[in-house]
MMTF fields as JSON, N, C-alpha, C and O atoms, coordinates in Angstrom:
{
  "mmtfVersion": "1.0.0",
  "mmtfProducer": "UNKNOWN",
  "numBonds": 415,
  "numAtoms": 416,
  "numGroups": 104,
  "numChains": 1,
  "numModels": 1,
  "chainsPerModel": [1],
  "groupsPerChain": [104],
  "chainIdList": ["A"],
  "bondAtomList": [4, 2, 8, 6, 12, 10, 16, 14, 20, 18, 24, 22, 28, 26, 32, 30, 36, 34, 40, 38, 44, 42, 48, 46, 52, 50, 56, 54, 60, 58, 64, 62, 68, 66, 72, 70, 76, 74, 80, 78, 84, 82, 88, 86, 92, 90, 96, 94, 100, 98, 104, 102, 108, 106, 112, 110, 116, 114, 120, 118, 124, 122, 128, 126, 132, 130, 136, 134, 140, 138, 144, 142, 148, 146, 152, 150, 156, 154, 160, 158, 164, 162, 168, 166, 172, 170, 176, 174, 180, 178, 184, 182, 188, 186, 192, 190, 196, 194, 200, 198, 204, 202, 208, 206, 212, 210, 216, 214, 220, 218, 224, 222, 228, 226, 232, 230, 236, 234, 240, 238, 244, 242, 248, 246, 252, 250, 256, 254, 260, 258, 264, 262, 268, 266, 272, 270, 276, 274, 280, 278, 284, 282, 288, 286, 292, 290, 296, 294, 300, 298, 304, 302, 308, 306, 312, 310, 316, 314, 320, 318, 324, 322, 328, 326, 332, 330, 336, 334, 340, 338, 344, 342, 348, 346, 352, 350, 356, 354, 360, 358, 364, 362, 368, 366, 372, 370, 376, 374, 380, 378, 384, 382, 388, 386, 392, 390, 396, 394, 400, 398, 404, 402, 408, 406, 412, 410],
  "bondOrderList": [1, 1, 1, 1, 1, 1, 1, 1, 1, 1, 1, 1, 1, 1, 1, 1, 1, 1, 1, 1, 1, 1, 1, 1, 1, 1, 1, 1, 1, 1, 1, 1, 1, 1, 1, 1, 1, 1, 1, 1, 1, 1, 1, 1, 1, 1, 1, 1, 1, 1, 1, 1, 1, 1, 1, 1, 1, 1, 1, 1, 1, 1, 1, 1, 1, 1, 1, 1, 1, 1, 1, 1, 1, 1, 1, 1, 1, 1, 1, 1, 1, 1, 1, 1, 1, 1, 1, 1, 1, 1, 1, 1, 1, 1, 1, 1, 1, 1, 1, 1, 1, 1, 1],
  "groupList": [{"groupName": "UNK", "atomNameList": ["N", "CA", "C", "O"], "elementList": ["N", "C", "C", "O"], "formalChargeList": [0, 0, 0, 0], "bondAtomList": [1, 0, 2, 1, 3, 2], "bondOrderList": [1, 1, 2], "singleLetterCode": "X", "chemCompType": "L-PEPTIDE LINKING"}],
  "groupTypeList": [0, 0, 0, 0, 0, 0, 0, 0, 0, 0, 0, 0, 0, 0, 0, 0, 0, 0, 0, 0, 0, 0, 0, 0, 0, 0, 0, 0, 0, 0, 0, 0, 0, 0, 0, 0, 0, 0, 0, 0, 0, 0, 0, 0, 0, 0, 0, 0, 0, 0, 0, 0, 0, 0, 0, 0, 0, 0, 0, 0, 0, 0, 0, 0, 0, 0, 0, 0, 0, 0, 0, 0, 0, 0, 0, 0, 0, 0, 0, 0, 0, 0, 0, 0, 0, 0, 0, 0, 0, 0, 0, 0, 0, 0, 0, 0, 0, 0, 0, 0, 0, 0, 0, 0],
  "groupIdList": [1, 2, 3, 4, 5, 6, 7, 8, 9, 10, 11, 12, 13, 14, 15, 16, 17, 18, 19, 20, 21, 22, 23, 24, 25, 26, 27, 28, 29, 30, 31, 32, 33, 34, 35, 36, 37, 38, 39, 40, 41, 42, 43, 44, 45, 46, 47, 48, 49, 50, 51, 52, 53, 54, 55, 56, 57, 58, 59, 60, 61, 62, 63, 64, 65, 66, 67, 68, 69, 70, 71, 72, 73, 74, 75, 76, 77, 78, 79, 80, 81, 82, 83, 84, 85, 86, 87, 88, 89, 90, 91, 92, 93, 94, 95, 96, 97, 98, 99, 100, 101, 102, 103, 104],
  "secStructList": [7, 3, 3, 3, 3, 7, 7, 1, 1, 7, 7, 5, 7, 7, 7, 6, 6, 7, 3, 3, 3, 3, 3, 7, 7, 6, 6, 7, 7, 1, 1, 7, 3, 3, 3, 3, 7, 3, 3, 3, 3, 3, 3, 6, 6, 3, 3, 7, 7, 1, 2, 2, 2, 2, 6, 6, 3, 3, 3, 3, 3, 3, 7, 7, 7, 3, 3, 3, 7, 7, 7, 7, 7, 7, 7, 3, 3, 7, 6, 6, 6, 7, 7, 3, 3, 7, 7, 7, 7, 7, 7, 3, 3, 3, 3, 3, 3, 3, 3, 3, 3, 3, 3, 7],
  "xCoordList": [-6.926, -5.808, -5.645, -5.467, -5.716, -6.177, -4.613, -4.134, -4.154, -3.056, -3.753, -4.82, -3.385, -3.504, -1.947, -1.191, -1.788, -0.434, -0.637, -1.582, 0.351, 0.421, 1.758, 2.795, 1.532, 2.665, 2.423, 1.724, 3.196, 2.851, 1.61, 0.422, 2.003, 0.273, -0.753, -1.899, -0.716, -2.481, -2.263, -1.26, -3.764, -3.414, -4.522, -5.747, -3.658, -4.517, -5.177, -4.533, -5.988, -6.245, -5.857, -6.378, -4.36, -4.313, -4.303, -4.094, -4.565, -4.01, -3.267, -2.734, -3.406, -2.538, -2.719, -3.611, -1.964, -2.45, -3.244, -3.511, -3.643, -3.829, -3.182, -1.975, -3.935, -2.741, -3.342, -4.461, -2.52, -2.817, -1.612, -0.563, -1.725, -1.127, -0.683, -1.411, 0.456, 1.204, 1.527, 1.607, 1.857, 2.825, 4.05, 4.344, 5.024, 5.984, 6.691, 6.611, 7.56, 8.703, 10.261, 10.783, 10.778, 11.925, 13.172, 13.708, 13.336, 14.533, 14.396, 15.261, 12.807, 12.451, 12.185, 11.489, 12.792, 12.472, 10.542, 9.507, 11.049, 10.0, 10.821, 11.709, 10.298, 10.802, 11.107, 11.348, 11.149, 11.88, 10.69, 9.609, 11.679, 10.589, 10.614, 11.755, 9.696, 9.643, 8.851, 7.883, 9.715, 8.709, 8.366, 8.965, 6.873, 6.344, 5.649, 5.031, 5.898, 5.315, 3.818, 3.583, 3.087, 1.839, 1.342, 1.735, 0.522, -0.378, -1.85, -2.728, -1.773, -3.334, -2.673, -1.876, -3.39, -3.331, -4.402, -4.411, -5.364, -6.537, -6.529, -6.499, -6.55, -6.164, -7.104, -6.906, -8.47, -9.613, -10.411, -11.404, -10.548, -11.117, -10.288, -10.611, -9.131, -7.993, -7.407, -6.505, -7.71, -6.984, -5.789, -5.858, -4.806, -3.352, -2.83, -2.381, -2.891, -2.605, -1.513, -1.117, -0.836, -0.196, 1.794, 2.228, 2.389, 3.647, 4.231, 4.009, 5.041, 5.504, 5.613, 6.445, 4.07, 3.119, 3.621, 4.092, 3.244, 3.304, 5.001, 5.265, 5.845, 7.105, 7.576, 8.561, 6.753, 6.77, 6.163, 6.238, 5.221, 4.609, 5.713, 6.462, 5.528, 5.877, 4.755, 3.964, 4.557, 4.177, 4.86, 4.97, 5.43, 5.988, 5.77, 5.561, 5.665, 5.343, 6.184, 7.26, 5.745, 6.423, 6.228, 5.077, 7.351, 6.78, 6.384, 7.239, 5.108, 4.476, 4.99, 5.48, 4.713, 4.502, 4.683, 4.554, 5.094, 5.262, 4.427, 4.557, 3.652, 2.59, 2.077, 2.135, 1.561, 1.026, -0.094, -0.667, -0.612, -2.44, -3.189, -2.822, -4.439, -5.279, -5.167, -4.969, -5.382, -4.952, -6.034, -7.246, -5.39, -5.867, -6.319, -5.627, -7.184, -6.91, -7.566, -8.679, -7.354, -7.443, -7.762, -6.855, -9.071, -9.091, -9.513, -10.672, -8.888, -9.236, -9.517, -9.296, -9.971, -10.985, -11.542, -12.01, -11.324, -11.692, -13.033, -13.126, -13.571, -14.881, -14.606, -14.045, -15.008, -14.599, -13.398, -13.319, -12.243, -11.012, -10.044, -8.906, -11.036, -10.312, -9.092, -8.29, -8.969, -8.258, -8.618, -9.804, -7.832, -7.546, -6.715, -5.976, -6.726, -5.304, -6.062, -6.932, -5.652, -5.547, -4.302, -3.28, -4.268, -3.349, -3.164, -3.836, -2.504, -2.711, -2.021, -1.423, -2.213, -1.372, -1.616, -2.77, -0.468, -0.667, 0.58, 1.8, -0.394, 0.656, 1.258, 0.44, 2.479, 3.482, 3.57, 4.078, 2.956, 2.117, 3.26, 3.845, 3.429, 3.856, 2.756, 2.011, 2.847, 1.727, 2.623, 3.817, 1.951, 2.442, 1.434, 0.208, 2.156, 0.966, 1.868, 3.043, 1.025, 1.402, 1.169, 0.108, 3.301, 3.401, 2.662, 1.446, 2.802, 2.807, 2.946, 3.803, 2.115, 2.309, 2.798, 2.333, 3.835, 5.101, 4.642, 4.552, 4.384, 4.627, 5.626, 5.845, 6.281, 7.701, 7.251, 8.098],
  "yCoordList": [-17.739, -17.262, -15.76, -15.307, -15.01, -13.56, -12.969, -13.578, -11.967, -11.195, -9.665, -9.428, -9.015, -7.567, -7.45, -8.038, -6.099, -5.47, -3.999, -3.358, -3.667, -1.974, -1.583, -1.73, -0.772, 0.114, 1.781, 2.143, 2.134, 3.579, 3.93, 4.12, 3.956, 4.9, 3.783, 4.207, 2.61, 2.052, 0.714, 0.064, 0.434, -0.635, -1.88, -1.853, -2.736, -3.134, -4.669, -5.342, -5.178, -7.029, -7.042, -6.383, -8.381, -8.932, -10.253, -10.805, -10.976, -12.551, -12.221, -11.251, -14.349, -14.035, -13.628, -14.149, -12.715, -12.514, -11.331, -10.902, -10.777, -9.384, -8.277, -8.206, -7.278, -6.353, -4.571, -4.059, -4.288, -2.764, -1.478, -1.808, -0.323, 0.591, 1.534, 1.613, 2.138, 2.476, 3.6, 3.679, 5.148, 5.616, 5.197, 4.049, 5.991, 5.818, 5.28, 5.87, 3.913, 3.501, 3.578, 2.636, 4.724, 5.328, 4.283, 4.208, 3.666, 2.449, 1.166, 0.383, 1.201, 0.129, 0.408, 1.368, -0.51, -0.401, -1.636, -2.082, -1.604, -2.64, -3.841, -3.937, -4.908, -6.009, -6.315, -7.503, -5.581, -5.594, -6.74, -7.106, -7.138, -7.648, -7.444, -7.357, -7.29, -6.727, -8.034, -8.75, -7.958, -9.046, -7.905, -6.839, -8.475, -7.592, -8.572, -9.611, -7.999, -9.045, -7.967, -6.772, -9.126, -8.856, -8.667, -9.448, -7.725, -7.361, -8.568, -8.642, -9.217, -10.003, -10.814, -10.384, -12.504, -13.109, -14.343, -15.043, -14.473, -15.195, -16.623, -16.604, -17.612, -19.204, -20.056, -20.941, -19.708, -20.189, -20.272, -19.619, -20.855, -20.337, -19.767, -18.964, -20.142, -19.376, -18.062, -17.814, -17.228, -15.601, -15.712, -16.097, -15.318, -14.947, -13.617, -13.012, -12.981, -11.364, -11.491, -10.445, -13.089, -12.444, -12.281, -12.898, -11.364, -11.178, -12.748, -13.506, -13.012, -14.405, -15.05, -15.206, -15.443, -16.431, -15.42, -15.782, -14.239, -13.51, -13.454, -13.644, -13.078, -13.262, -14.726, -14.826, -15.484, -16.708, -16.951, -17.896, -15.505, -15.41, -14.258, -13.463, -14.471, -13.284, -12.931, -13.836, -11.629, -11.923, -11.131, -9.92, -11.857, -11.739, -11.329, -12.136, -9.376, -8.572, -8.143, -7.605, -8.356, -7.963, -6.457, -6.056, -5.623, -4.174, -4.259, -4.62, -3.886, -4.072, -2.901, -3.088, -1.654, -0.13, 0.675, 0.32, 2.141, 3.373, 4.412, 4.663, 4.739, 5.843, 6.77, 6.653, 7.718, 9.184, 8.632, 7.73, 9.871, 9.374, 10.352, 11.23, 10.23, 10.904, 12.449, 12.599, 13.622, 14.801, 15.569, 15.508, 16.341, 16.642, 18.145, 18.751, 18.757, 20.172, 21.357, 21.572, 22.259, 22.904, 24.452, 25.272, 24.805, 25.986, 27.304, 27.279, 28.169, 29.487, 30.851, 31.566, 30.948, 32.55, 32.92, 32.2, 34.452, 35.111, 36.238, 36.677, 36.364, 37.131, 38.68, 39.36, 39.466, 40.806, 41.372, 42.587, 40.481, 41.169, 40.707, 41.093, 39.543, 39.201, 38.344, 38.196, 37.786, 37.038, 35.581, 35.341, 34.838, 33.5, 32.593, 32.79, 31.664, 30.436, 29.21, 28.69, 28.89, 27.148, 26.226, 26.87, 25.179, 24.472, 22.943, 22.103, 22.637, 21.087, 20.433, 21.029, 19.207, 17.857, 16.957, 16.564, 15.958, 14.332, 13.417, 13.337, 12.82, 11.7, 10.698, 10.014, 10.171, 9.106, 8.02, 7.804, 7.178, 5.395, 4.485, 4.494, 3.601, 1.986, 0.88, 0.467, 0.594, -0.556, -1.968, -2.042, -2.534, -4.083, -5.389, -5.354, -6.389, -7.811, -8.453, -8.63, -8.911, -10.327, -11.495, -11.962, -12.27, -13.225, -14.096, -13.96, -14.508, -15.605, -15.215, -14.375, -15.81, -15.346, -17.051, -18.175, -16.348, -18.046, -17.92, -16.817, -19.099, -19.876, -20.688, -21.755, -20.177, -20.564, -21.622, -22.249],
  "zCoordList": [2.435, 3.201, 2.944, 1.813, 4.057, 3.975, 4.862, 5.818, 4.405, 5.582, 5.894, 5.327, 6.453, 6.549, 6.9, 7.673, 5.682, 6.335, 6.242, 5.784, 6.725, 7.054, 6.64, 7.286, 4.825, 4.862, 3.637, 2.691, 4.244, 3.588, 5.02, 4.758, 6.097, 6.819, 6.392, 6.537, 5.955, 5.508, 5.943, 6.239, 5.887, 6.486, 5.452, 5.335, 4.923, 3.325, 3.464, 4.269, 3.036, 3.594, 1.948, 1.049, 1.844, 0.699, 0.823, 1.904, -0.446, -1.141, -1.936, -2.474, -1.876, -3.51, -4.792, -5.461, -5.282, -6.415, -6.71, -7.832, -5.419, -5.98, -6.01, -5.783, -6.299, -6.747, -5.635, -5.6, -5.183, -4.625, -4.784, -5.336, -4.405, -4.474, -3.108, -2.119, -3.211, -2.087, -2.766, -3.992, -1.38, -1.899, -2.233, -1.899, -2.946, -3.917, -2.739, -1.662, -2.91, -2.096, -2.814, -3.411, -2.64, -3.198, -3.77, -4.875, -2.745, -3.182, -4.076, -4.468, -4.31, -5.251, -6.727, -7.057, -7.716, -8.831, -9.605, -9.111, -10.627, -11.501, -11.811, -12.658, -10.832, -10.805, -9.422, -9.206, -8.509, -7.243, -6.804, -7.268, -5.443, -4.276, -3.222, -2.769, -2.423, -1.264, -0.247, -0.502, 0.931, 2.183, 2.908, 3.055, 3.506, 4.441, 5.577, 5.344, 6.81, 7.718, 7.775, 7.593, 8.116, 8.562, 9.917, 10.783, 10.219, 11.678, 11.616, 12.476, 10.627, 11.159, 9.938, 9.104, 10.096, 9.419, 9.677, 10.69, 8.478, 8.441, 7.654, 6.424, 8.219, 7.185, 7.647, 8.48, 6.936, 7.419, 8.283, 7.962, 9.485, 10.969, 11.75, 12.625, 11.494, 12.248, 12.366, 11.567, 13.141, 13.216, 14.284, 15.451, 13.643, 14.261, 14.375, 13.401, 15.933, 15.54, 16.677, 17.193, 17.239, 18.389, 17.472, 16.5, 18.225, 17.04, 16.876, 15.931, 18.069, 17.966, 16.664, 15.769, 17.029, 15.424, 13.712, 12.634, 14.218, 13.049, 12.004, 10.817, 13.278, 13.047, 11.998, 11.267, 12.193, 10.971, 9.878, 9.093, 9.901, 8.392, 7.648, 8.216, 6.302, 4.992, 4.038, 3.775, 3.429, 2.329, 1.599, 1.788, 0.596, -0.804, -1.729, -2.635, -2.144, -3.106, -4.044, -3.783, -5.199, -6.278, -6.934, -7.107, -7.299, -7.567, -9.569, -10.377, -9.925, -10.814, -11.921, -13.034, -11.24, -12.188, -10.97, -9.798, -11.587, -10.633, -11.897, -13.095, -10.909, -11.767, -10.829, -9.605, -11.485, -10.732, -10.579, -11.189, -8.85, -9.362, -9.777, -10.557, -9.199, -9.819, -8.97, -7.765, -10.121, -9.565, -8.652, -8.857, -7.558, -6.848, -6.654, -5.836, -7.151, -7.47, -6.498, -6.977, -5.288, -4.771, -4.677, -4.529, -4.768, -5.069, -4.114, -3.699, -3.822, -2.965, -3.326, -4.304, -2.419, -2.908, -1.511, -0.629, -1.584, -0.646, -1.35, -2.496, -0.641, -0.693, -1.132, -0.273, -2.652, -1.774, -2.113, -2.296, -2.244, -2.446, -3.618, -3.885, -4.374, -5.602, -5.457, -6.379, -4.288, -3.986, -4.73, -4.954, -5.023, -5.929, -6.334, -7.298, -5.762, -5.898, -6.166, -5.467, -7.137, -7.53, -6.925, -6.688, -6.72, -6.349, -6.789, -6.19, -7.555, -8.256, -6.999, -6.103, -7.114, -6.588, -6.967, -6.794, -7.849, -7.991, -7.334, -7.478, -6.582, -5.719, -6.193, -6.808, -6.229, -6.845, -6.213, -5.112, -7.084, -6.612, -7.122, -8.205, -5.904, -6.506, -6.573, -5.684, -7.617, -7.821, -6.8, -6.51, -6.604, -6.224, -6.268, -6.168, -6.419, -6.201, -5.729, -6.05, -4.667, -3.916, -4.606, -5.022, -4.735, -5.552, -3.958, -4.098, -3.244, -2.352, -0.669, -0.396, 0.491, 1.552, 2.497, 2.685, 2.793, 2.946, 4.58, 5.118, 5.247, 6.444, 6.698, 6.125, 7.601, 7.988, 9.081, 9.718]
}
Protein backbone atom coordinates (compact mmCIF):
# COMPACT_ATOMS: atom_id res chain seq x y z
CA UNK A 1 0.00 0.00 0.00
CA UNK A 2 1.80 2.96 -1.55
CA UNK A 3 0.36 6.94 -1.35
CA UNK A 4 2.05 9.84 -3.08
CA UNK A 5 1.57 13.16 -1.46
CA UNK A 6 2.59 16.61 -2.18
CA UNK A 7 3.78 19.03 0.46
CA UNK A 8 6.36 21.64 0.87
CA UNK A 9 6.63 22.03 -3.45
CA UNK A 10 7.42 17.93 -3.56
CA UNK A 11 5.88 15.48 -4.35
CA UNK A 12 7.03 12.15 -2.10
CA UNK A 13 5.70 8.12 -2.59
CA UNK A 14 5.27 6.98 1.19
CA UNK A 15 4.19 3.81 3.50
CA UNK A 16 3.94 2.88 6.51
CA UNK A 17 6.48 3.50 8.49
CA UNK A 18 8.75 5.38 6.69
CA UNK A 19 10.27 8.25 7.35
CA UNK A 20 11.03 11.58 4.96
CA UNK A 21 11.83 15.25 5.22
CA UNK A 22 10.10 18.58 4.43
CA UNK A 23 10.80 22.04 4.66
CA UNK A 24 10.30 23.47 8.09
CA UNK A 25 6.36 23.49 8.81
CA UNK A 26 6.18 26.47 11.26
CA UNK A 27 3.07 25.57 13.41
CA UNK A 28 4.23 22.09 14.19
CA UNK A 29 6.07 20.87 17.05
CA UNK A 30 7.85 17.12 18.03
CA UNK A 31 5.10 14.99 18.66
CA UNK A 32 2.57 16.71 16.50
CA UNK A 33 0.39 15.02 13.84
CA UNK A 34 -0.36 15.92 10.77
CA UNK A 35 -3.18 14.32 8.01
CA UNK A 36 -2.37 14.71 4.55
CA UNK A 37 -4.55 13.71 1.70
CA UNK A 38 -2.95 12.16 -1.11
CA UNK A 39 -2.72 12.86 -5.15
CA UNK A 40 -2.17 9.00 -6.03
CA UNK A 41 -2.85 6.10 -4.08
CA UNK A 42 -1.58 2.45 -4.87
CA UNK A 43 -3.27 -0.87 -2.89
CA UNK A 44 -1.97 -3.49 -4.98
CA UNK A 45 -3.32 -3.63 -8.59
CA UNK A 46 -5.35 -0.86 -7.86
CA UNK A 47 -4.41 2.95 -8.73
CA UNK A 48 -6.77 5.70 -7.45
CA UNK A 49 -5.98 9.29 -8.68
CA UNK A 50 -9.67 10.37 -9.18
CA UNK A 51 -10.37 13.18 -6.05
CA UNK A 52 -13.79 11.79 -4.99
CA UNK A 53 -12.02 8.28 -4.10
CA UNK A 54 -9.07 10.21 -2.74
CA UNK A 55 -11.12 12.48 -0.47
CA UNK A 56 -11.60 9.05 1.60
CA UNK A 57 -8.08 8.34 2.01
CA UNK A 58 -5.59 9.98 4.97
CA UNK A 59 -2.26 9.56 5.71
CA UNK A 60 -1.32 9.99 9.18
CA UNK A 61 2.20 11.68 9.92
CA UNK A 62 3.82 12.04 12.90
CA UNK A 63 6.49 15.01 13.35
CA UNK A 64 9.82 13.10 14.42
CA UNK A 65 12.82 15.99 14.71
CA UNK A 66 13.40 19.59 13.29
CA UNK A 67 16.99 19.87 12.04
CA UNK A 68 19.12 21.95 9.63
CA UNK A 69 20.40 20.53 6.43
CA UNK A 70 23.15 20.11 4.75
CA UNK A 71 24.98 23.50 3.98
CA UNK A 72 24.89 25.10 0.97
CA UNK A 73 27.83 27.24 0.12
CA UNK A 74 28.03 29.76 -2.82
CA UNK A 75 30.87 31.29 -4.21
CA UNK A 76 31.63 34.51 -6.60
CA UNK A 77 34.31 36.05 -8.32
CA UNK A 78 34.78 38.24 -10.99
CA UNK A 79 37.76 38.12 -13.30
CA UNK A 80 40.29 41.00 -13.02
CA UNK A 81 38.83 43.10 -10.39
CA UNK A 82 39.23 41.18 -7.15
CA UNK A 83 35.88 40.92 -6.71
CA UNK A 84 34.67 38.01 -4.09
CA UNK A 85 31.66 36.76 -2.14
CA UNK A 86 30.95 33.61 -0.39
CA UNK A 87 27.49 32.91 0.58
CA UNK A 88 26.39 30.09 3.10
CA UNK A 89 22.83 28.59 3.28
CA UNK A 90 21.31 25.81 5.48
CA UNK A 91 17.72 24.91 5.06
CA UNK A 92 15.33 24.10 8.16
CA UNK A 93 13.91 20.41 7.89
CA UNK A 94 10.96 18.63 9.54
CA UNK A 95 11.56 15.12 9.75
CA UNK A 96 8.23 13.02 9.66
CA UNK A 97 7.00 9.21 9.48
CA UNK A 98 3.98 7.93 8.49
CA UNK A 99 2.20 6.31 11.54
CA UNK A 100 -0.70 4.78 9.19
CA UNK A 101 -2.62 5.60 5.84
CA UNK A 102 -6.56 5.25 7.01
CA UNK A 103 -9.40 4.30 4.39
CA UNK A 104 -12.48 5.77 5.22
Amino acid sequence: MYAFIEIGGKQIKVKEGSRFSVFRIKDKKVGDEIELKPICFLDGNEIITEREKLNNISVICEVIEEKKGKKIYVFRKTAKTGYRRGIGHRDRLTILKVKSIVKK
